[in-house]
C-alpha positions as CSV (number, residue, x, y, z in Angstrom):
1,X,73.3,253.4,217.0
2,X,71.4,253.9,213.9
3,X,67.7,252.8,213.3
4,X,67.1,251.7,209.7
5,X,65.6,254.4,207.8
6,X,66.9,255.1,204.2
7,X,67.8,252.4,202.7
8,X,65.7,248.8,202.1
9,X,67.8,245.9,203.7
10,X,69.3,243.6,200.8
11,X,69.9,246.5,198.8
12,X,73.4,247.9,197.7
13,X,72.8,251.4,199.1
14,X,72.1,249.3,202.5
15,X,74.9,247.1,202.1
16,X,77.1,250.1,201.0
17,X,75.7,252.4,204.0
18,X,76.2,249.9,206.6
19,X,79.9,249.2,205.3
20,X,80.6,253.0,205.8
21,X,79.0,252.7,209.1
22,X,81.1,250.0,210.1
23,X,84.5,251.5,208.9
24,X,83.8,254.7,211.1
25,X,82.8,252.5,214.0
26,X,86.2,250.9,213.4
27,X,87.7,253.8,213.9
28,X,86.4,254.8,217.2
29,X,87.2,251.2,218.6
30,X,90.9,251.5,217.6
31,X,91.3,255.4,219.1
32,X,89.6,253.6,222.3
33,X,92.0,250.6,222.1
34,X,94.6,253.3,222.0
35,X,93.9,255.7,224.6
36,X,91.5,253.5,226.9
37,X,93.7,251.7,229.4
38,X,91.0,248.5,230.0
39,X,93.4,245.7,229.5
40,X,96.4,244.9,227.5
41,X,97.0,246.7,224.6
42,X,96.1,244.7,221.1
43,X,99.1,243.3,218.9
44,X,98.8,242.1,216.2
45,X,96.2,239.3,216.8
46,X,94.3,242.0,218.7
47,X,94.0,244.7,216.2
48,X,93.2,241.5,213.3
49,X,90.4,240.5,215.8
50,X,89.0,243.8,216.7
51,X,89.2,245.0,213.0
52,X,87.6,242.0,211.8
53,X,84.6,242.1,214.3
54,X,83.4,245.1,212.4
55,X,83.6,243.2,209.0
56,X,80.0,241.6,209.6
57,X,78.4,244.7,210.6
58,X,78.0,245.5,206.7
59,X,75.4,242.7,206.5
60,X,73.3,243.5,209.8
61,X,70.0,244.9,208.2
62,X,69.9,241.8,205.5
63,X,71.5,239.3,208.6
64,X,71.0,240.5,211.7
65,X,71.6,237.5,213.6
66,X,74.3,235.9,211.5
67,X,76.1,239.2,211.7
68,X,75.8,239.3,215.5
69,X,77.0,235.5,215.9
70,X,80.0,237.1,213.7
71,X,81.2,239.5,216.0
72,X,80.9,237.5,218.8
73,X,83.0,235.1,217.1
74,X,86.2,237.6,216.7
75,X,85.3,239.8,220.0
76,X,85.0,236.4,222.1
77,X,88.8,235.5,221.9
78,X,89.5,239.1,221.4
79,X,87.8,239.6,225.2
80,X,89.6,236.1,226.4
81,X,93.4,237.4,225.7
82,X,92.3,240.4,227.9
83,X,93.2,243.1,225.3
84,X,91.5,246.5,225.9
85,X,87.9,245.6,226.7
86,X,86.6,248.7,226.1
87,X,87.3,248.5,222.6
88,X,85.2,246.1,221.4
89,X,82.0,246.9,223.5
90,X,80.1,249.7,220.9
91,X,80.7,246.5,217.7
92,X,79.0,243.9,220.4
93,X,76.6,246.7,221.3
94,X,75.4,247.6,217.5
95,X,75.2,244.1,217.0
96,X,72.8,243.3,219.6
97,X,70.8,246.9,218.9
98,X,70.5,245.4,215.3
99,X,68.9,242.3,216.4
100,X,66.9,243.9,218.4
101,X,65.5,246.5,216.1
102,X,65.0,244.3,213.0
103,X,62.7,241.4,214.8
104,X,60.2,240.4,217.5
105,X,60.8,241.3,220.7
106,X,60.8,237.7,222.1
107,X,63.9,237.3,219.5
108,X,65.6,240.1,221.6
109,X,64.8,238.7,224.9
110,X,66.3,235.2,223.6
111,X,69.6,236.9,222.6
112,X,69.9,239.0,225.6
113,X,69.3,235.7,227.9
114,X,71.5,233.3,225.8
115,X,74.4,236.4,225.6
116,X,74.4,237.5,229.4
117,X,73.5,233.9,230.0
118,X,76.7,232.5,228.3
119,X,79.1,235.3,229.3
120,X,78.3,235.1,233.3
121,X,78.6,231.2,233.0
122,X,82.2,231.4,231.0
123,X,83.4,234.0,233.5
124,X,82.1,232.4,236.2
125,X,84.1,229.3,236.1
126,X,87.5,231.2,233.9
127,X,87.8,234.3,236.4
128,X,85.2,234.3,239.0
129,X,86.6,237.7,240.5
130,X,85.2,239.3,237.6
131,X,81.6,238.4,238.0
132,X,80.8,241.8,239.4
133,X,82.2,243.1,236.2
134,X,80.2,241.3,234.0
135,X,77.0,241.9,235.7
136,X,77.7,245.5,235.1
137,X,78.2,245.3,231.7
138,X,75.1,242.8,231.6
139,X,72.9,246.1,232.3
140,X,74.3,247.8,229.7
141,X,73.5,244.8,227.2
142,X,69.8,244.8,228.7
143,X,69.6,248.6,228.1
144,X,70.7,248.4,224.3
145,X,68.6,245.9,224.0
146,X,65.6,247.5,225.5
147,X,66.2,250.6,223.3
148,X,66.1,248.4,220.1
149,X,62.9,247.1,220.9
150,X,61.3,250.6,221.7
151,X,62.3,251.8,218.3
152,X,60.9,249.0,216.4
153,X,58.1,249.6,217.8
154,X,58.4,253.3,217.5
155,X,58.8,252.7,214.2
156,X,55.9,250.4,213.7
157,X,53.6,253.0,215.2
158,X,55.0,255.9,213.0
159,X,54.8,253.5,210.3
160,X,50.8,252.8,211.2
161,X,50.1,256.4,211.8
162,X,51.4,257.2,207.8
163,X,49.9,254.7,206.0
164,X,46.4,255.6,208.3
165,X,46.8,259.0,207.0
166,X,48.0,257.7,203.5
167,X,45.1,256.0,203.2
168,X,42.9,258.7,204.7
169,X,44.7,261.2,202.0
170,X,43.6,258.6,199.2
171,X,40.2,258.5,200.5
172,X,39.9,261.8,200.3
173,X,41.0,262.2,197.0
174,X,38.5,258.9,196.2
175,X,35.8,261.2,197.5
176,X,36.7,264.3,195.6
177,X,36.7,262.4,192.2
178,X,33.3,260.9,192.7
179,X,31.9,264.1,193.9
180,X,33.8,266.0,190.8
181,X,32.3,263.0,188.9
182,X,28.8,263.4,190.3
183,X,28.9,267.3,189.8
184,X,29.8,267.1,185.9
185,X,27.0,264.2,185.2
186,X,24.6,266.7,187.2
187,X,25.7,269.2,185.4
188,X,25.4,267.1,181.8
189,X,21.7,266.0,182.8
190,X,20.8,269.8,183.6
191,X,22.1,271.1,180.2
192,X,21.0,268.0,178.5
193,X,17.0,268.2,180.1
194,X,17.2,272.5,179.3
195,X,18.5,272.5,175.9
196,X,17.2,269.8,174.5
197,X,13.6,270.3,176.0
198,X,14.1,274.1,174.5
199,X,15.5,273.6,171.0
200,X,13.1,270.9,170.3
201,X,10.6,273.4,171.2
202,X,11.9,276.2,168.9
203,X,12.4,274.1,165.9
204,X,8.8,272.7,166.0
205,X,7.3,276.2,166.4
206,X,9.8,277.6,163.6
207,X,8.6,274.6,161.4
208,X,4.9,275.6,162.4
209,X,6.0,279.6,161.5
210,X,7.9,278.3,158.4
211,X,4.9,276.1,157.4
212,X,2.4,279.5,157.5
213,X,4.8,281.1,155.3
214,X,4.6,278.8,152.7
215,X,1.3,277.4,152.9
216,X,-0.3,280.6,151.3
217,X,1.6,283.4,150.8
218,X,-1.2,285.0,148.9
219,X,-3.6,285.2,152.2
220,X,-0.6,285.1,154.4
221,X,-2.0,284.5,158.3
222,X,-0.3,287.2,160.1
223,X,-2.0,286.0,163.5
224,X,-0.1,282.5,163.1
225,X,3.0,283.7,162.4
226,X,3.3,286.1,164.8
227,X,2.0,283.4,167.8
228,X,4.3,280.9,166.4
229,X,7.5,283.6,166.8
230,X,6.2,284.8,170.3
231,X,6.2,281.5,171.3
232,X,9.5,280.7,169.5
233,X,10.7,284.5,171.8
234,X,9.0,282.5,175.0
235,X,10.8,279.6,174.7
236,X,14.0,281.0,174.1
237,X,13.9,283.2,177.4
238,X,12.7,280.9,179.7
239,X,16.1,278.7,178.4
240,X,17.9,281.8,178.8
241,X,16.9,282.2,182.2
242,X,17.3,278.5,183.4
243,X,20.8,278.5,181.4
244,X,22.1,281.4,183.5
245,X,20.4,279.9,187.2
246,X,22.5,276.8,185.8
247,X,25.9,279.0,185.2
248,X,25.5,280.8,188.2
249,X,25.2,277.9,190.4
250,X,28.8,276.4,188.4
251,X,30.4,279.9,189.6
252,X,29.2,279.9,193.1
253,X,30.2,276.3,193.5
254,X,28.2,273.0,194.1
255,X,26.8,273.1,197.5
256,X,23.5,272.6,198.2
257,X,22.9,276.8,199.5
258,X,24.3,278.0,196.0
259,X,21.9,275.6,193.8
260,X,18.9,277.4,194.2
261,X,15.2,276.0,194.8
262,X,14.7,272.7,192.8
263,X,12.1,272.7,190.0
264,X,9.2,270.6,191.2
265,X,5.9,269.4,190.4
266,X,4.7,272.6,190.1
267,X,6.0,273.6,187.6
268,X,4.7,270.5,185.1
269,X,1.8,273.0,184.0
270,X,4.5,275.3,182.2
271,X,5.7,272.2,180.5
272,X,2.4,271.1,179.4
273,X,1.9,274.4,177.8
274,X,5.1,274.6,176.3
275,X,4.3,271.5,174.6
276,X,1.2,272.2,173.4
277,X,2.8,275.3,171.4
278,X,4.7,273.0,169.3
279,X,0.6,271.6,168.3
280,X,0.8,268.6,170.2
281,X,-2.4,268.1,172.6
282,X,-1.2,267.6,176.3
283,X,-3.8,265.9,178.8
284,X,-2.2,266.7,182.7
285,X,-3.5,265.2,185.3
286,X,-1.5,265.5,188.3
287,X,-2.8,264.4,192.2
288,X,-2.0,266.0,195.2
289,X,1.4,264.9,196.5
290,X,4.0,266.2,199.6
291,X,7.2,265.0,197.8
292,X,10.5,266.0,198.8
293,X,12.5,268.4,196.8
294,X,14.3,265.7,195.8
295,X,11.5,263.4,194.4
296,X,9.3,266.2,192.8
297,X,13.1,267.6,190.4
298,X,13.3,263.9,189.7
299,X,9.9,263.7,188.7
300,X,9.7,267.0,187.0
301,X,13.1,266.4,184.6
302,X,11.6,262.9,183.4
303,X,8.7,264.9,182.4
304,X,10.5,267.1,180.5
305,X,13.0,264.9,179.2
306,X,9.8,262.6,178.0
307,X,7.7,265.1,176.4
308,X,11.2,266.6,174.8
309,X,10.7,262.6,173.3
310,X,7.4,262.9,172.4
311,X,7.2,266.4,170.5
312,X,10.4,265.3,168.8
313,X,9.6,262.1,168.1
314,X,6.1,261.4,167.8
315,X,4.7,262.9,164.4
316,X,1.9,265.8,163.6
317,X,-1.4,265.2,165.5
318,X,0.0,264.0,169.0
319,X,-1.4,263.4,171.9
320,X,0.6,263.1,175.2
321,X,-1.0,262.2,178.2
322,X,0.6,262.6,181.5
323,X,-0.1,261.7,185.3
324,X,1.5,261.7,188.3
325,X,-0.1,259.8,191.5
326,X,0.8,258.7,194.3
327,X,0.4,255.1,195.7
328,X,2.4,252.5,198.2
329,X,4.7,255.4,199.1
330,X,5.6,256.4,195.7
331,X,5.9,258.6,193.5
332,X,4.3,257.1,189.8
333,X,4.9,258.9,186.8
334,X,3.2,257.8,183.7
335,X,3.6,259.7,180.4
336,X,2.2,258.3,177.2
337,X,2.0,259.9,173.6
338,X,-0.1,257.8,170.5
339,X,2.6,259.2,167.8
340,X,4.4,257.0,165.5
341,X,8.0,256.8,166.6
342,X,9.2,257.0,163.3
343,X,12.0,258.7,163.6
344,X,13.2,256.7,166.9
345,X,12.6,253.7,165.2
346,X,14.9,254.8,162.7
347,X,18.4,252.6,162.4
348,X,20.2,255.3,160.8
349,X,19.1,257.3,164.3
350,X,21.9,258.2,167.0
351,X,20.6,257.7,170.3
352,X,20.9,259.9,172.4
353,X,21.1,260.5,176.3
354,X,17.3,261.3,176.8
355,X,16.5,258.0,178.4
356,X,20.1,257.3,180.0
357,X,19.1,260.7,181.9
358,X,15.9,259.9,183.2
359,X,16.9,256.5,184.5
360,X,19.6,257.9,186.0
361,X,16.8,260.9,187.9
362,X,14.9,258.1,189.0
363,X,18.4,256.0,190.5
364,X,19.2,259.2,192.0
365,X,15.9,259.1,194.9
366,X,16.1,255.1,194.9
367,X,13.1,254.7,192.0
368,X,13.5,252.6,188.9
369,X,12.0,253.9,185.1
370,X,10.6,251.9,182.2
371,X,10.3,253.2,178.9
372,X,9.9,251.9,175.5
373,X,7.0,251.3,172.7
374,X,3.4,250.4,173.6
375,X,1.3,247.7,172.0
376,X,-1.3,249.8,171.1
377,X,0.6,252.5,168.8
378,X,3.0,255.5,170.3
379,X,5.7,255.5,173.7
380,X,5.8,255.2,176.9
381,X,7.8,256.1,180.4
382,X,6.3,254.9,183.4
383,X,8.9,256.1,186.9
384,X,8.5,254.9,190.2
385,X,9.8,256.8,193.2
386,X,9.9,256.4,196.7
387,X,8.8,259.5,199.1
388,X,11.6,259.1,200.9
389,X,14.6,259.6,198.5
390,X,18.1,257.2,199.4
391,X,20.0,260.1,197.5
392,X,19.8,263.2,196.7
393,X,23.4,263.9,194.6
394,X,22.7,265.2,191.0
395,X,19.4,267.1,190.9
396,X,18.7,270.4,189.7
C-alpha cells in the first residue's frame, strides 16, 4: 500500500503512477483468483468485474472517495456471485487505505462505519452463516484503515518537522546576510572615518609645505617646511598603523576577541592635535565620563569624521570647538567650527558619506545626530548618546 510521496495529486505523473500501480495490482488479484480456492472461480462476468474494480484506482490521489465508491461498485456484485473472494480484497483494501491517508481522520472513521456497517447488515439478512466471516474481515478493514490514518499523520509531522527546519535554515541564512551586511558597512565606516580623516590631513599640510615653497623662495623657511613634512610623515604612519589594525582584524575574522580595543574618548587629544597641524585652531574641552566602549568609539568616530568636515571644508583661519559632557544619561557631543562652508555649499559638490556615517555611529548605541549650518557663520554636529548603548554591531 503506497503513501503518496512523488508525485502532486491531479498531475499526470500521479495519474500515470497510480495507473501503473493499479495494472500490477491487477495482476496479483487475477494470480489470486487463479490459485486461491475462496469461492467459485470468475468467468467471464467475474474476471470483467474484478478487472474493472482496478480501473478507478488510477484516480485515487485526485478522488479518493469517488474512486473507493467505484470499486465497491464492481467488487460488490463481484463478492454477491461468490466468485473467489480473496481476489478482490487488496483493490477494496487500497481503496479504503487511500481514503484514509488523503483526509481527516473523522472521514476514515465514517467510511470504515458505513463500509463494515453496510456489509454485516447485507450479509446478515442474504447469508447469515457467514456473519463470522465478515466480522473477520471487518478487522482487517479497521486495521487498513487505522494504518492510513497513522501515515497521514506521520506524514504531517515529517512534513512539520521540514518546513521547521526549512525555515530555521532560511533564518539562518537571513542572519548571515545581515551580519555579512553589518560587517561590510562596519568595515566602509572604518575606512571611510581613517582615510578620509588622514588624507584630508596630508593634503592641507602638503598645501601649507607647498605654500612655504612658493611664498619666498629667496628666504626659503627651512623650519616650516620641514614641520609641515614631519607632520605630513606623522600622519601618514599613524593611518598606516590603523589601516593594518583594520586589515588584520578582516583576516582574523569579525568577532568581537579579533577586533581589538575600540578607540575611545581618549584618544580625542590626538585628533585635536592632528587638526591643528593642518593650521586650524582646536578648542577641546572634554568632562569626565565612564562610557562604555561602545559609546566612547561612537563618540570618538563623529569627532573625527566632523573635524575631517571642518579642516576640509571650513577655509584658512578656522576655529573648531569641541565638547563632550555628559547630562540626563548621555553622552552630548558638540563640535562647531566658524569657517565658511564654501566648498560644501557648493552645488557642483558630490556629497559624500561623512554625515551618513556619523548618523549611522550614533544609530548604532541608540543616539540620534544633528548637523548642518549655524546662524551665526560656520557648521555644526551636535550627537546624543545614551550610556547604555541598545547596539553595539558596527564599531571600531
Amino acid at each position: 500500500m503506497l503513501a503518496f510521496t512523488g508525485a502532486v495529486p491531479g498531475t499526470r505523473r500521479a495519474l500515470r503512477t497510480d495507473a501503473l500501480f493499479a495494472a500490477a495490482l491487477a495482476v496479483l488479484s487475477a494470480a489470486l483468483a487463479v490459485f486461491v480456492e475462496d469461492g467459485v472461480r470468475p468467468d467471464l462476468l467475474g474476471w470483467t468485474l474484478l478487472l474493472c474494480a482496478h480501473v478507478p484506482l488510477a484516480w485515487r490521489r485526485g478522488r479518493p472517495l469517488l474512486a473507493l465508491l467505484g470499486v465497491i461498485a464492481f467488487i460488490a456484485p463481484y463478492h454477491a456471485v461468490d466468485y473467489t473472494h480473496m481476489a478482490a480484497v487488496p483493490v477494496g483494501m487500497v481503496a479504503l487505505y487511500t481514503v484514509a491517508a488523503s483526509g481527516r481522520p473523522r472521514r476514515a472513521l465514517i467510511t470504515g462505519l458505513l463500509v463494515v456497517g453496510i456489509t454485516l447488515t447485507v450479509n446478515a439478512s442474504v447469508e447469515p452463516h457467514q456473519v463470522g466471516e465478515v466480522l473477520r474481515i471487518s478487522g482487517w478493514i479497521v486495521s487498513v484503515l487505522l494504518l492510513g490514518v497513522y501515515v497521514r499523520i506521520h506524514r504531517q509531522y515529517v512534513t512539520s518537522v521540514l518546513e521547521r527546519a526549512e525555515r530555521a535554515e532560511r533564518t539562518r541564512e537571513e542572519e548571515a546576510r545581515r551580519r555579512v551586511a553589518e560587517e561590510r558597512l562596519r568595515v566602509a565606516r572604518d575606512l571611510h572615518d581613517l582615510l578620509a580623516h588622514s588624507i584630508t590631513l596630508v593634503g592641507v599640510q602638503t598645501s601649507v609645505a607647498a605654500h612655504v615653497l612658493a611664498a619666498d623662495p629667496e628666504r626659503l623657511d627651512r623650519a616650516a617646511v620641514a614641520k609641515a613634512l614631519d607632520d605630513i610623515a606623522d600622519t601618514c604612519r599613524s593611518a598606516r598603523g590603523e589601516l593594518r589594525a583594520t586589515l588584520e582584524v578582516l583576516r582574523a575574522g569579525s568577532s568581537e576577541e579579533s577586533r581589538g580595543p575600540l578607540p575611545g574618548l581618549d584618544g580625542l587629544a590626538d585628533l585635536a592635535q592632528a587638526a591643528r597641524t593642518s593650521g586650524a585652531e582646536v578648542d577641546l574641552a572634554v568632562a569626565e565620563a565612564d562610557a562604555p566602549p561602545a559609546v566612547g568609539a561612537a563618540a570618538y568616530r563623529i569627532v573625527q569624521e566632523a573635524l575631517t568636515n571642518a579642516v576640509r571644508h571650513g577655509g584658512p583661519g578656522l576655529t573648531i570647538r569641541v565638547e563632550i559632557r555628559t547630562a540626563d544619561a548621555a553622552l552630548r557631543v558638540t563640535v562647531t567650527d566658524d569657517g565658511d562652508g564654501r566648498v560644501a555649499d557648493d552645488p557642483s559638490h558630490t556629497p559624500g558619506f561623512g554625515l551618513v556615517g556619523m548618523r549611522e555611529r550614533a544609530r548604532s548605541v541608540g543616539g540620534t545626530l544633528e548637523a548642518g549650518p549655524r546662524e551665526g557663520g560656520g557648521f555644526g554636529v551636535s550627537a546624543v548618546l545614551p550610556l547604555v548603548p541598545v547596539g553595539l554591531g558596527g564599531l571600531g
